[in-house]
N, CA, C and O atoms as a DFTB+ gen file, in Angstrom:
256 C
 N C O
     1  1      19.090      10.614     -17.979
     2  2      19.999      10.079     -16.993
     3  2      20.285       8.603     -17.274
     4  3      21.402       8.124     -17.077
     5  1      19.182       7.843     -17.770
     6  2      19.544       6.204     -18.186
     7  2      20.669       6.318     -19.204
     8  3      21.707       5.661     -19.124
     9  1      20.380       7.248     -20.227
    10  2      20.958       6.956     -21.135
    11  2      22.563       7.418     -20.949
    12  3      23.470       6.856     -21.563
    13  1      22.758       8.415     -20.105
    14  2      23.799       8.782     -19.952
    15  2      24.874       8.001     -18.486
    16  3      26.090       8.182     -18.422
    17  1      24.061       7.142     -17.425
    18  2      24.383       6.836     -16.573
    19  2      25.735       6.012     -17.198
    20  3      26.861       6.274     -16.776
    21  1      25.528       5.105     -18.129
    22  2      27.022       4.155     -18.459
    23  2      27.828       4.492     -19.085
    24  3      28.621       3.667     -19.539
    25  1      27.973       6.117     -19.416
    26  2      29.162       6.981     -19.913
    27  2      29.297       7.586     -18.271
    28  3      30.360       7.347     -17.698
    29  1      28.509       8.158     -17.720
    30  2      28.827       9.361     -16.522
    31  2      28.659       8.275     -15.260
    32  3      27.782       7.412     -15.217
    33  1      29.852       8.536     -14.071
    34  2      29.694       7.672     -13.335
    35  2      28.806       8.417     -12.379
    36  3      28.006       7.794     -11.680
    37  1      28.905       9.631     -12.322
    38  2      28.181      10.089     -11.124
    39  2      26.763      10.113     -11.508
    40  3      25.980      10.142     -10.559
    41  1      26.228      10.107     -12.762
    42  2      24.713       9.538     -12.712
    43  2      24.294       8.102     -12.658
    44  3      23.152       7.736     -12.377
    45  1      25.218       7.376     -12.926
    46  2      24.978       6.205     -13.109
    47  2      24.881       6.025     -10.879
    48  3      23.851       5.524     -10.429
    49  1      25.777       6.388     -10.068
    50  2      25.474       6.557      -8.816
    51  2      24.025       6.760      -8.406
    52  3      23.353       5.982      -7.728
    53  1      23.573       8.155      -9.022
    54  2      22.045       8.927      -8.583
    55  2      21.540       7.934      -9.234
    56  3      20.459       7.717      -8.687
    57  1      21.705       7.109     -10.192
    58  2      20.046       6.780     -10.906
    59  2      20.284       5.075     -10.047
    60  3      19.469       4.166     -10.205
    61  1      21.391       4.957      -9.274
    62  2      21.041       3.159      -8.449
    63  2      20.494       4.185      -7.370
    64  3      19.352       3.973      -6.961
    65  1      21.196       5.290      -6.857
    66  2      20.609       5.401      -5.342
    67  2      18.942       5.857      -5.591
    68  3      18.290       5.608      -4.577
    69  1      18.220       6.384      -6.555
    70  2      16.698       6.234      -7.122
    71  2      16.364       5.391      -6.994
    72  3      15.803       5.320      -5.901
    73  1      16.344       4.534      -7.511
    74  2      16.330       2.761      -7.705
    75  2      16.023       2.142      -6.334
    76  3      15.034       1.537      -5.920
    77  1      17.391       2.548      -5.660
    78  2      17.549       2.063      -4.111
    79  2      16.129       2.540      -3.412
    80  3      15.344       1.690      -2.992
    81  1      15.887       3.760      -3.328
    82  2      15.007       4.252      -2.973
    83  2      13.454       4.219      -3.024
    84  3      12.568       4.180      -2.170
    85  1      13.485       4.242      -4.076
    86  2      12.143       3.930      -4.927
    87  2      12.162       1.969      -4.496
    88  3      11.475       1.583      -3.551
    89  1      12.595       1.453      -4.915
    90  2      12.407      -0.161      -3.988
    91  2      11.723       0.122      -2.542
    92  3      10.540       0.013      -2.218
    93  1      12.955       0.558      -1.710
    94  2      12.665       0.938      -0.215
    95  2      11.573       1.520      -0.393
    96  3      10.835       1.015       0.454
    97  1      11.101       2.133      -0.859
    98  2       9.766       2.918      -0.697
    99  2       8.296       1.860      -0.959
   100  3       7.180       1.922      -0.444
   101  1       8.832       0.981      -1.904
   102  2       7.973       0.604      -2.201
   103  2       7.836      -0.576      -1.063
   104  3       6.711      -1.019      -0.830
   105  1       8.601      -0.917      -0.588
   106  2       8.388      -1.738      -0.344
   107  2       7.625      -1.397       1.623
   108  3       6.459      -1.681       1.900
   109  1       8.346      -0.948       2.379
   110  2       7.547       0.412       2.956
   111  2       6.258      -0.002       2.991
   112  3       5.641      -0.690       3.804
   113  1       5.808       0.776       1.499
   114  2       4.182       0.921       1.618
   115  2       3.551      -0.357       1.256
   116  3       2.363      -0.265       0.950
   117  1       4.050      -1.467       1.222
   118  2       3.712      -2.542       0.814
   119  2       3.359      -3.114       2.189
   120  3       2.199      -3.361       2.520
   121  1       4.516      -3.327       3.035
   122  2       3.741      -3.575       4.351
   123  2       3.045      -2.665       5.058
   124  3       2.083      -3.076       5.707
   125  1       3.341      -1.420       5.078
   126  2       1.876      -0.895       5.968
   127  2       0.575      -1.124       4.910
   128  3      -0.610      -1.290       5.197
   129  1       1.092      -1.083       3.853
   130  2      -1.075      -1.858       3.334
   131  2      -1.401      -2.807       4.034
   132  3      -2.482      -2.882       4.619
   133  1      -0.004      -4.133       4.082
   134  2      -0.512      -5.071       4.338
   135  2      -0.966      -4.950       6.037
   136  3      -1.940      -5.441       6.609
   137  1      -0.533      -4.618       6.246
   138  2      -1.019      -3.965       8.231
   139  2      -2.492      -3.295       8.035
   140  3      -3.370      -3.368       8.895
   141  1      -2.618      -2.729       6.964
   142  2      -3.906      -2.339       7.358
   143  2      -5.128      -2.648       7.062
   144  3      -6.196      -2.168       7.442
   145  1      -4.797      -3.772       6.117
   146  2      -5.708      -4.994       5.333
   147  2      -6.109      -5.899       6.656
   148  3      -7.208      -6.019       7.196
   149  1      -4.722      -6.549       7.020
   150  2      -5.058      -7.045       8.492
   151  2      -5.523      -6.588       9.284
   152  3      -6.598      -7.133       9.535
   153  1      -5.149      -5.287      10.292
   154  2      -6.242      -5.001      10.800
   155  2      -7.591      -4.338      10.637
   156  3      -8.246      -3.886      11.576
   157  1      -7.950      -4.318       9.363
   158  2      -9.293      -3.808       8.914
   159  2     -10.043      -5.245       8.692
   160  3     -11.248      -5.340       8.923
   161  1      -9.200      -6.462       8.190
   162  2      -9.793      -7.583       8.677
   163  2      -9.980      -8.212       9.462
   164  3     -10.343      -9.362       9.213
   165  1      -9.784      -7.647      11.183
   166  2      -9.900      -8.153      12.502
   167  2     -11.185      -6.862      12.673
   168  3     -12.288      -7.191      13.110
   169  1     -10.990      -5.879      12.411
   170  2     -12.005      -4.764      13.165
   171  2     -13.189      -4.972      12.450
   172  3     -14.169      -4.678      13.133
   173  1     -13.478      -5.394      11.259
   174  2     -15.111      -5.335      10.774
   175  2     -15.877      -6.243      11.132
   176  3     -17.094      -6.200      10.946
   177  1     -15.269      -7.184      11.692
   178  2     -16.279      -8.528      12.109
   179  2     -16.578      -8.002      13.668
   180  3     -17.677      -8.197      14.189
   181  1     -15.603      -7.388      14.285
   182  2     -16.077      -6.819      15.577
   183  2     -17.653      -5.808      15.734
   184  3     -18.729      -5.908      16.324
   185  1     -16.910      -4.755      14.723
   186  2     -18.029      -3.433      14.648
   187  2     -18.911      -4.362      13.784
   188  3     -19.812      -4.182      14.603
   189  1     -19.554      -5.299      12.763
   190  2     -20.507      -6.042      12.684
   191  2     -21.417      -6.572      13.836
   192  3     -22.642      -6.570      13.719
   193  1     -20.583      -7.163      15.292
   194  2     -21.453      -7.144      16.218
   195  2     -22.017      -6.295      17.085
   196  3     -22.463      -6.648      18.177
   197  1     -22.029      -5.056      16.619
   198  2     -22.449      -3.985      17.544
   199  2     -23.877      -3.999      17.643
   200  3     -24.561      -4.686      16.885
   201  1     -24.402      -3.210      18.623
   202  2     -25.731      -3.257      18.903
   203  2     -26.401      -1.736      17.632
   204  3     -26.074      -0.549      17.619
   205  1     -27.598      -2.661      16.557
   206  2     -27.764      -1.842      15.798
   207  2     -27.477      -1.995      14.510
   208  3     -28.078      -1.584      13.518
   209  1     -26.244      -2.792      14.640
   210  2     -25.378      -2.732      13.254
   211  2     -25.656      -4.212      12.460
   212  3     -25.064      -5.212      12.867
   213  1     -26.393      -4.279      11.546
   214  2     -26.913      -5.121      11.171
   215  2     -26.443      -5.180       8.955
   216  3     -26.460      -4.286       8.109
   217  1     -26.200      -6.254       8.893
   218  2     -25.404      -6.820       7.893
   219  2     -25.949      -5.669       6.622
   220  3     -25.225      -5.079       5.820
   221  1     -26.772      -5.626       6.692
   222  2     -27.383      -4.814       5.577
   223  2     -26.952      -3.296       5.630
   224  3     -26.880      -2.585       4.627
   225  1     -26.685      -2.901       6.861
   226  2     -26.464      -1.191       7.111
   227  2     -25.152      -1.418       6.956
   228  3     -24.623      -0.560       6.250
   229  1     -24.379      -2.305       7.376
   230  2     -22.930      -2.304       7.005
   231  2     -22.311      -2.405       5.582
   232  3     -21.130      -2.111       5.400
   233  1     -23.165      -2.844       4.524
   234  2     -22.683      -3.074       3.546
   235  2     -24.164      -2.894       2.560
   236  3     -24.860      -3.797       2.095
   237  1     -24.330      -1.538       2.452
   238  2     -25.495      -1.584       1.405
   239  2     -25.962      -2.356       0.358
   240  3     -24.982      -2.857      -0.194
   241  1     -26.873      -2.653      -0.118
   242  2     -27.130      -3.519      -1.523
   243  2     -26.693      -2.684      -2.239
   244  3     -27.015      -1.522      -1.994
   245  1     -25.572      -3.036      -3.680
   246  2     -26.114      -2.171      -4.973
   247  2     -27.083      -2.222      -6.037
   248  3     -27.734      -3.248      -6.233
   249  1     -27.208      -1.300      -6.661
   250  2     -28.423      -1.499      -7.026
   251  2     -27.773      -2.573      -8.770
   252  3     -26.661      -2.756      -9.264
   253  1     -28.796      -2.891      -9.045
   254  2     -28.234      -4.010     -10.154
   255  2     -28.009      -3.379     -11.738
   256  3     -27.598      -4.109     -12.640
């Protein structure tokens, strides 16, 4: 389809509205990560103060 899009107009159409799409998409999932980075970085310092929940059970040692 690349190769043929700048002879054929109607692929050269499908392969921007891909393009179009595939952007939008990406971009989409770019902010809900970033939404969920943020709020996964407001909620762990919370559930850290729970009764019980102590730095070590929250985040195991690995082993070396």
């Amino acid at each position: 389809m690349l190769n043929s899009a700048g002879s054929n107009p109607q692929d050269a159409v499908l392969l921007k509205k891909l393009v179009t799409d595939a952007q939008e998409l990406h971009d989409k999932t770019l902010d809900e990560t970033n939404w969920l980075l943020e709020d996964l970085a407001r909620e762990f310092p919370v559930i850290g103060e729970l009764p019980g929940c102590s730095r070590s059970a929250a985040a195991p040692e690995q082993p070396a």
